[in-house]
N, C-alpha and C positions, 0 to 999 in steps of 0.2 A: 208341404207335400201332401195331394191327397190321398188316402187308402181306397186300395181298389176293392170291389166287391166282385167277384166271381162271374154271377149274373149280368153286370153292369155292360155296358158298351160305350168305349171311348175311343174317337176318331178326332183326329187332325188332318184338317184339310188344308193345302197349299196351295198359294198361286195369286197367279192377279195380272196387273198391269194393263189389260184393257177390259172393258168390258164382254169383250168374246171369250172371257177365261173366267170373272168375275161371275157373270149369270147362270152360268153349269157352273158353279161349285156353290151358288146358291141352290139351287134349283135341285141339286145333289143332299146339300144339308138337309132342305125341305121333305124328301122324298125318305128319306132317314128317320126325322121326327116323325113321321107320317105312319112309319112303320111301330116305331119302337120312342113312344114321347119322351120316355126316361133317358133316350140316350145323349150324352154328353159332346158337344162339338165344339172344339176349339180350330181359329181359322189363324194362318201363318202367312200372313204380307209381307211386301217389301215398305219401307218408311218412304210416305212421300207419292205412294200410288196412288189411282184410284182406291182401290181394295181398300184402303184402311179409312175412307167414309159410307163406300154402297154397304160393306157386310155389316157393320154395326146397323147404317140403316135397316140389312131386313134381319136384326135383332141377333146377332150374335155377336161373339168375343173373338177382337184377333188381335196377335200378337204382333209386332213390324220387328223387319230386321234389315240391317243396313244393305243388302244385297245391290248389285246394279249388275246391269248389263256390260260387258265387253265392250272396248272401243274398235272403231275402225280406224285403221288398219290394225292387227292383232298384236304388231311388235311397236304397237307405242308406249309409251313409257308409264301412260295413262293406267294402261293396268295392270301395274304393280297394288297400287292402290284399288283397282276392282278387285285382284287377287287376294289382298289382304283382309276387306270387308269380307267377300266368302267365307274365308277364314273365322272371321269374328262369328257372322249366322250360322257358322255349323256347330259353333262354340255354344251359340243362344241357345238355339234348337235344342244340342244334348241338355239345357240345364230346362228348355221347357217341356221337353220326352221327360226328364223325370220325376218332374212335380205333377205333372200332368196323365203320366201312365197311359199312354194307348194304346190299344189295341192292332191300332191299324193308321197308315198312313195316307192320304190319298191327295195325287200332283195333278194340276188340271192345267199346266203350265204357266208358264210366267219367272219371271226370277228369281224368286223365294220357294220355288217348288223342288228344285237340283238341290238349294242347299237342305232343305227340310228332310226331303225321302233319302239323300245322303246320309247324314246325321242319323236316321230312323234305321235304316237298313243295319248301320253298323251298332246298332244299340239292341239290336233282334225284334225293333218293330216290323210285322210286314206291310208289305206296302203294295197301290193302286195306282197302274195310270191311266188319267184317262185320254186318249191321242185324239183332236178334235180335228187333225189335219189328214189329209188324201194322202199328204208325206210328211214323215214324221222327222223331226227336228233333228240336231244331235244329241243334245237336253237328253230327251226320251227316249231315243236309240241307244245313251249310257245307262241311261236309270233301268232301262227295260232288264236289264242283267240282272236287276236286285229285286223285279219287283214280284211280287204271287202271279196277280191280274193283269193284263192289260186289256182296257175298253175301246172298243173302234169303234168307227163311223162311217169306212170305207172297206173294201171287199177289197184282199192282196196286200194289207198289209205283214204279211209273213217274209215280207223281201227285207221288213224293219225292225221284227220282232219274232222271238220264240213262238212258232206256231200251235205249242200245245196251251200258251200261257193268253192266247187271243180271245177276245167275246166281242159279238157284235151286237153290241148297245145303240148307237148311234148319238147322235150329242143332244146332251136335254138343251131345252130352250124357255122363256121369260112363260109363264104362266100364263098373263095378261094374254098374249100372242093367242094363244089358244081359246081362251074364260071369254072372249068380247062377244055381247049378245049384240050391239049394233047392227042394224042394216049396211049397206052399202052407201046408201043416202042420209042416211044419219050420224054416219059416223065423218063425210063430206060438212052434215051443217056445222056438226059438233067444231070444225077448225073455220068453219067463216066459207065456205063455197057451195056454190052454187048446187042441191044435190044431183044434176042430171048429168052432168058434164064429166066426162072423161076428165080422168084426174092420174098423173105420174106424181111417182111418192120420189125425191132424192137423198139420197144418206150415206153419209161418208163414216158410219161408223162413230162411236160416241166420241171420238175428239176428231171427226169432221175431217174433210179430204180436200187438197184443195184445187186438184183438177175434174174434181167433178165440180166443186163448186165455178170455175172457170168456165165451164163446159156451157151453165145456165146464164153466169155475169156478162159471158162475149157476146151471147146469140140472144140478150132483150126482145131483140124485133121480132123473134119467133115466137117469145111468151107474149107480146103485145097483141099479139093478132084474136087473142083472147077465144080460141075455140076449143083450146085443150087449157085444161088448170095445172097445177102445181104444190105440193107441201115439201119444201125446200127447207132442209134439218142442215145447217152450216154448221157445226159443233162448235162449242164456246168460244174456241180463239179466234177463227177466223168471222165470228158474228159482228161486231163491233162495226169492222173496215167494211163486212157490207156489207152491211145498215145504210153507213154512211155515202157509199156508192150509188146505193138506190137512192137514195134521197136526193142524191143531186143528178142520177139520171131522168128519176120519172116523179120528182117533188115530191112533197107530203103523203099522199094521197095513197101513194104507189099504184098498184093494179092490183083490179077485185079476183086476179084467175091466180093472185102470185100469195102462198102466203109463206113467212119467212119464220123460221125459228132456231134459237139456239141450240136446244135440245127436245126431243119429244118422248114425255115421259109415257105416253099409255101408245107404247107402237102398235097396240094389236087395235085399235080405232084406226091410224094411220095407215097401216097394212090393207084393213077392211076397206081405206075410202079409196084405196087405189087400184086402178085397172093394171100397173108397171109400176115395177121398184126398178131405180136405180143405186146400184151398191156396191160398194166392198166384196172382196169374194174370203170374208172372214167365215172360217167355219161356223159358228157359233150362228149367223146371217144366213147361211145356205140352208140348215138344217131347219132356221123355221121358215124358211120359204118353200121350201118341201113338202114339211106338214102342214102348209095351208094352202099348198095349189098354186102359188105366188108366183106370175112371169115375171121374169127380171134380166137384167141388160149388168152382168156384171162387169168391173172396171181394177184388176186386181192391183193391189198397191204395192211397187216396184219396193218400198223399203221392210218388208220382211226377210226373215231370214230362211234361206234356202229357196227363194222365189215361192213359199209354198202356197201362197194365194193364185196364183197363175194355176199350179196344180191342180187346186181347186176347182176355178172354173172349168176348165178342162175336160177335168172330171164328166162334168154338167154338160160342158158343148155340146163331147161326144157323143151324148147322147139325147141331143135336140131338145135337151130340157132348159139352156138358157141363154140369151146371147152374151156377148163377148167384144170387150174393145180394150185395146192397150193401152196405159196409162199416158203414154205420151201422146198420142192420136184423141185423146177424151175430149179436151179444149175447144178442139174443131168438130169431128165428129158423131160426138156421143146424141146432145139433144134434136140433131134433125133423124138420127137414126129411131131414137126413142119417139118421137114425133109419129114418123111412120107407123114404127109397130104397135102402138097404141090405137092407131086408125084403124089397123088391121085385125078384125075382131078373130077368123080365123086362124091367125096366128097369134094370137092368146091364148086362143082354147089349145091349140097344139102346144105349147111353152106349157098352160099349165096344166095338161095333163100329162107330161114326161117328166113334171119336176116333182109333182105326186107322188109318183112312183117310186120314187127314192127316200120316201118318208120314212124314218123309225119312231114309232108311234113309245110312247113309256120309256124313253131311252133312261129321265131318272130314277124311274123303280129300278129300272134294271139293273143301275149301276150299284142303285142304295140295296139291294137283294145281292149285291157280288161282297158285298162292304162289311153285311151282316154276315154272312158266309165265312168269311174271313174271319171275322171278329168272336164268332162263335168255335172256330179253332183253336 
């Protein structure tokens, strides 16, 4: 067990499971050391996620715990056993709360973050949420009972939480996104294209979508036509089958407008080479397409929970800062839609300059400045 020092500042941070929860609670640590080098941060995963290889990647310590998800439908029998691992992670938790002594607890959602700021709350750590969604979970809507802070991203959320206990932060985002000194045309050569040419960026989010990726695989003939390009991000599993799809549609060779990848690690090049994203309406997603002016055609993913990607866009529609297609209409619709509005330089500049507006510029100081706050209590 280590001894606390008075002075000191020690935070646990929770959460994971995609990278829309992963990057702000990086981007959160970051903004933390940034502040105070000395300070102490251990991270709390679920076993088996992402989270428990990106956070070590960008250098810190996290603990896994056997957490999962709920089954659908809720009365199967399945989650006797989700109920019981909760059980075990609230168990870990209290033995890592007291070797570890923190201050402060902070939940960026994800699986591991219920049972952590649980465990915390009832140990007299306090605790942070940060709600990265337009509508706030159930997860967050219990925890909010427990917590000091809650950080928003969105305006009204007081229908989901204690209004004295709200800040509007807005959701940090990838650093890179922001840091990229490329041109528009060199951040095009940097992936293989042409730099002059209108270029749509597609991204289903880091483990990839697969009715967007349908949307580009059906309609070839449109990509053939070779007057608009393409940086087509198919997320690990679905890369493989089509790979292999291209190869036996358009041989070897494939097409100089089309280039394909599993994952793309420096998005703020990919963001830059693009005139249109097409995306996920993950918060995490909106929030840096906001702070960088980004038009985008979003496509919300029917398997969330509480539909709150839909939300999301929504959000956005209403207020002419992004467009909008329904997940089951993507297949057909989406690439001659995105086709169009890429043509149409006018309504780019209209898209991005209402999705600017919505920007929260330092959302992770802001949150790492509520954290310190806390922690200095």
């Amino acid at each position: 067990m280590e001894k606390q020092n008075k002075d000191e500042v020690r935070v646990i941070i929770s959460g994971g499971g995609t990278g829309g929860h992963i990057f702000p609670a990086v981007s959160i640590a970051n903004a933390i050391k940034a502040k105070r080098p000395d300070a102490k941060i251990l991270f709390v995963g679920a076993l088996g996620r992402m989270e428990m290889q990106r956070v070590p990647d960008a250098g810190y310590e996290i603990k896994g715990l056997p957490v999962r998800g709920l089954v659908r439908p809720l009365w199967s029998p399945k989650n006797i056993g989700v109920a019981i691992d909760y059980l075990k992670s609230k168990l870990q938790v209290r033995k890592i709360i007291k070797d570890f002594k923190p201050m402060v607890a902070v939940g960026v959602g994800g699986y591991a973050s219920a049972a952590t700021l649980d465990a915390a709350h009832a140990m007299g750590v306090q605790c942070l949420i940060q709600e990265q969604n337009s509508y706030a979970g159930v997860t967050n809507k219990m925890l909010s009972k427990k917590a000091t802070k809650i950080c928003v991203a969105y305006e009204g959320m007081d229908r989901f939480f204690p209004a004295d206990r709200i800040i509007m932060t807005g959701n940090p985002v990838r650093q890179n996104v922001l840091s990229t000194e490329l041109t528009k045309e060199e951040a095009r050569q940097q992936f293989g294209l042409d730099p002059n040419k209108k270029t749509i960026l597609l991204v289903g989010g880091s483990l990839g979508a697969r009715t967007i990726n349908e949307s580009i695989g059906k309609h070839l003939d449109l990509v053939k036509s070779g007057e608009i390009q393409f940086i087509w991000q198919t997320g690990k599993y679905y890369n493989e089958k089509i790979n292999a799809e291209l190869k036996e549609k358009l041989g070897e060779a494939g097409l100089p407008n089309l280039k394909v990848m599993a994952f793309i690690k420096d998005m703020g090049a990919a963001y830059k080479a693009a005139d249109l994203v097409i995306s996920r309406a993950g918060a995490s997603s909106i929030s840096e397409f906001s702070l960088i002016g980004k038009p985008v055609i979003l496509v919300p993913s029917p398997n969330v929970a509480e539909d709150h990607q839909t939300k999301n866009a929504m959000a956005l529609v209403n207020k002419q800062a992004a467009l909008f297609v329904k997940d089951a209409e993507a297949a057909d619709k989406l690439l001659a839609l995105a086709i169009k509005t890429v043509e149409d330089d006018n309504k780019l500049e209209e898209l991005s300059k209402n999705i600017k507006k919505l920007g929260l510029t330092d959302s992770a100081d802001r949150i790492a400045d509520e954290v310190l706050n806390i922690a200095r209590k």
